[in-house]
C-alpha positions as CSV (number, residue, x, y, z in Angstrom):
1,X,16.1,29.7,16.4
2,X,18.8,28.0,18.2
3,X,22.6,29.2,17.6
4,X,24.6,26.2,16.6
5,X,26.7,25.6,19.8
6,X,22.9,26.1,21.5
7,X,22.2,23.0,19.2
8,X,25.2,21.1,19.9
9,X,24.2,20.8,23.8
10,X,20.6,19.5,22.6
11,X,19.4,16.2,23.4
12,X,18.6,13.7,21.0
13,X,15.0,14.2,21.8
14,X,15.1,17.9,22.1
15,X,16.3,17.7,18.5
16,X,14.0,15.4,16.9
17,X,11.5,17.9,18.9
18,X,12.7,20.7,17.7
19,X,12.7,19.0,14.0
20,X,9.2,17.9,14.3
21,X,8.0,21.7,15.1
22,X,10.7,23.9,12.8
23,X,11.2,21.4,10.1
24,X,14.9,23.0,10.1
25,X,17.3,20.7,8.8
26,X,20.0,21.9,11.2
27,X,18.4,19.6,14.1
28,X,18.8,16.9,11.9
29,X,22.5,17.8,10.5
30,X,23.2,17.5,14.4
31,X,22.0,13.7,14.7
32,X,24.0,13.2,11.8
33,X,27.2,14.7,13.0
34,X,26.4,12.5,16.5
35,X,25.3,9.4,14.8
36,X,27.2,9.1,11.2
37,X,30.1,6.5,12.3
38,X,27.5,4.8,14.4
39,X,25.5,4.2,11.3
40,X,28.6,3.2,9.3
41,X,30.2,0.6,11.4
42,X,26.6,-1.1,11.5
43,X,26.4,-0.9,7.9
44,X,30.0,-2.3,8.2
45,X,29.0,-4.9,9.7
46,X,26.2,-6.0,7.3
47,X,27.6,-4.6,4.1
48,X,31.7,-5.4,4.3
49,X,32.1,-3.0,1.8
50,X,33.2,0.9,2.6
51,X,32.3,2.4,0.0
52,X,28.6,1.0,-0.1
53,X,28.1,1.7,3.6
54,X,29.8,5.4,3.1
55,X,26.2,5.4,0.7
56,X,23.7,3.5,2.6
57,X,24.5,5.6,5.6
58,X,23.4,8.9,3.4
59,X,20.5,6.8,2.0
60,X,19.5,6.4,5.8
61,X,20.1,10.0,7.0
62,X,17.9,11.0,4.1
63,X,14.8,8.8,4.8
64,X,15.1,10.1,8.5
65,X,14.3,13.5,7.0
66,X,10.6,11.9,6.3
67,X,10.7,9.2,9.1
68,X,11.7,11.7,11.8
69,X,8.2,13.4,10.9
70,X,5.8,10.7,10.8
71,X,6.9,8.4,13.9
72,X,7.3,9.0,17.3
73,X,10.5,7.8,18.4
74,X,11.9,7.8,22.2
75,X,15.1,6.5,22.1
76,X,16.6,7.5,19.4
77,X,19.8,5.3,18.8
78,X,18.1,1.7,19.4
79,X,15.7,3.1,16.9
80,X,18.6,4.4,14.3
81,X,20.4,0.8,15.1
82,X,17.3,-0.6,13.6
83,X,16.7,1.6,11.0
84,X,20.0,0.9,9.8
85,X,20.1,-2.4,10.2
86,X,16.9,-3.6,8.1
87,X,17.9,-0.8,5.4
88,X,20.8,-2.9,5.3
89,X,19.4,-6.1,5.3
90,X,16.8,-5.4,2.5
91,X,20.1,-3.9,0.7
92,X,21.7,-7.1,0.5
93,X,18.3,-9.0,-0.2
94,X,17.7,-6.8,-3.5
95,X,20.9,-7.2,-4.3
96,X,20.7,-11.1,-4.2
97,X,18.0,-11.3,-5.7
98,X,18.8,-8.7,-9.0
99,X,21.9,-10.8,-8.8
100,X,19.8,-14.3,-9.1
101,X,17.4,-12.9,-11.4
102,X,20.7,-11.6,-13.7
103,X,22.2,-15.5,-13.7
104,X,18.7,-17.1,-14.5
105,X,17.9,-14.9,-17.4
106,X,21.6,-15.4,-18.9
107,X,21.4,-19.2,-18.3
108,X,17.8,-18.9,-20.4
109,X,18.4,-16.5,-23.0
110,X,21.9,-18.9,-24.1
111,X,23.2,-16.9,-27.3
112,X,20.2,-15.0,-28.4
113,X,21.0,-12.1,-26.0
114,X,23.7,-10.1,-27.3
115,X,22.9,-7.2,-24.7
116,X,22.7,-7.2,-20.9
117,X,21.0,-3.7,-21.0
118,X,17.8,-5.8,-21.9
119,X,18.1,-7.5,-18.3
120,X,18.4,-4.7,-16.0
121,X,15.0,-3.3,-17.8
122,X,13.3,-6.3,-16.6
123,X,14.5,-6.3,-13.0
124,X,13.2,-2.7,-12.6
125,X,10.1,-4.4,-13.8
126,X,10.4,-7.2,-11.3
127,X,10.9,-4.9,-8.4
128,X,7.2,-3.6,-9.6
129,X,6.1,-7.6,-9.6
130,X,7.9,-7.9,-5.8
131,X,6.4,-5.2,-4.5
132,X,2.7,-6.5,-5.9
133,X,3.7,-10.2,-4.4
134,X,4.3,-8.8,-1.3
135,X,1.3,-7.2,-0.8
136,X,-0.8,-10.3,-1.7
137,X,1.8,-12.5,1.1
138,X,1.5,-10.0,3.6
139,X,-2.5,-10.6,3.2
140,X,-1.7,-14.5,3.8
141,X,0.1,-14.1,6.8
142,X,-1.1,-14.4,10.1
143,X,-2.5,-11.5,11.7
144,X,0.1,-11.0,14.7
145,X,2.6,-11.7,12.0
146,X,1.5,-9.2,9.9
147,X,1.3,-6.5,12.4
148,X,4.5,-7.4,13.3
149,X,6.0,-7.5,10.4
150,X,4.4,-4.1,9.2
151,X,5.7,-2.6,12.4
152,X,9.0,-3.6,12.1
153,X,9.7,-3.1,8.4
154,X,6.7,0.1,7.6
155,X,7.1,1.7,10.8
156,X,10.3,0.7,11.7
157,X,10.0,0.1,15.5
158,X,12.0,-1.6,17.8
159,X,11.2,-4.9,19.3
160,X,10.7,-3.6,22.8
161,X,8.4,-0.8,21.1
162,X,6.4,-3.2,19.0
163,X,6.2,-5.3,22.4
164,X,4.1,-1.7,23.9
165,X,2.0,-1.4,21.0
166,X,1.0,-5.0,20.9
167,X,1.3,-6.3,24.6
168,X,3.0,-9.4,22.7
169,X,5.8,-10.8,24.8
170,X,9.2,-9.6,23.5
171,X,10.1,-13.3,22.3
172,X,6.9,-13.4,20.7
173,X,7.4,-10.3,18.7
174,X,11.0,-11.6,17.7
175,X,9.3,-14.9,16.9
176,X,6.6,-13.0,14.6
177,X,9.4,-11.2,13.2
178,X,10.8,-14.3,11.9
179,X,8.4,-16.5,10.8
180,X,6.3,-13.4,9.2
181,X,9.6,-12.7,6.9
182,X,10.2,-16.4,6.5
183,X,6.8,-16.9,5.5
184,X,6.7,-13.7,3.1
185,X,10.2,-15.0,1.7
186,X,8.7,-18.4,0.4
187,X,5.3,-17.2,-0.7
188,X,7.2,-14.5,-3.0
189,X,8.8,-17.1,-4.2
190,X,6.7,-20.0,-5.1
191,X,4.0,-16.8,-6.7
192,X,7.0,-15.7,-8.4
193,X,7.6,-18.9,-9.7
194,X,4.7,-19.7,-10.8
């Protein structure tokens, strides 16, 4: 095993490497010592809030424990950029929509509720209901969406990777990207609604 000033001169791909084949978490705690206030100022960024990006960047450096495993990944920080970017992004999506969810069933229940514990049972059920929608929308979409899309969000790959794996042009993908999520967004919601 490598000392830790050995470690230190590692590259990013040397570590991940080395991860894959040791599974020693020391690799990793180097990519976190590199990357950690690269991760925070992009959660900055999406997030405006310290405190929550001080915990979505721990959130991310945990799921890299698993992700770092199961993908391939070349270049590291684009990749990290858009990990933390979409975990972001679907942060502040849950977040509006708990939030949305919380306002409608207070505006319904008038006086009867006397308890908002009741509420946050039901959005823990909702996020079961979401997840359900979502696989039924992602079966609606069109299939270079939905690769796409599962590539992107599942897999979390890059544009420019999702461009090799498909041979779509890169504005395509981007295109995909965003029509696929727009798509997913109001079929969720009318099937929600409904």
């Amino acid at each position: 095993m490598a000392g830790s000033d050995e470690i230190k001169l590692l590259s990013d791909s040397d570590l991940i490497f080395r991860y894959k084949n040791s599974n020693n978490s020391l690799y990793i705690g180097e990519l976190y010592k590199r990357y950690t206030q690269f991760v925070f100022f992009i959660c900055m960024k999406y997030l405006k809030n310290e405190e929550r990006s001080q915990e979505a960047v721990m959130q991310i450096f945990e799921k890299l424990i698993d992700s770092l495993k199961r993908f391939d990944v070349d270049n590291f920080k684009p990749w990290l950029h858009s990990v933390a970017k979409n975990h972001c992004l679907l942060w502040i999506i849950d977040e509006a929509y708990d939030k949305k969810k919380i306002e409608e069933m207070k505006k319904n229940s008038g006086s009867v509720m006397e308890s908002e514990e009741f509420l946050y049972l039901d959005i823990e059920n909702d996020k079961e209901l979401k997840l359900k929608l979502l696989e039924e929308c992602m079966k609606e979409l069109k299939q270079e969406q939905k690769l796409c899309v599962e590539l992107f969000f599942l897999q979390e790959k890059c544009y420019n990777e999702i461009t090799e794996a498909t041979g779509y042009d890169y504005n395509k993908v981007k295109s995909y990207i965003q029509n696929g999520k727009r798509n997913l967004k109001n079929c969720i919601e009318s099937k929600y609604a409904g």
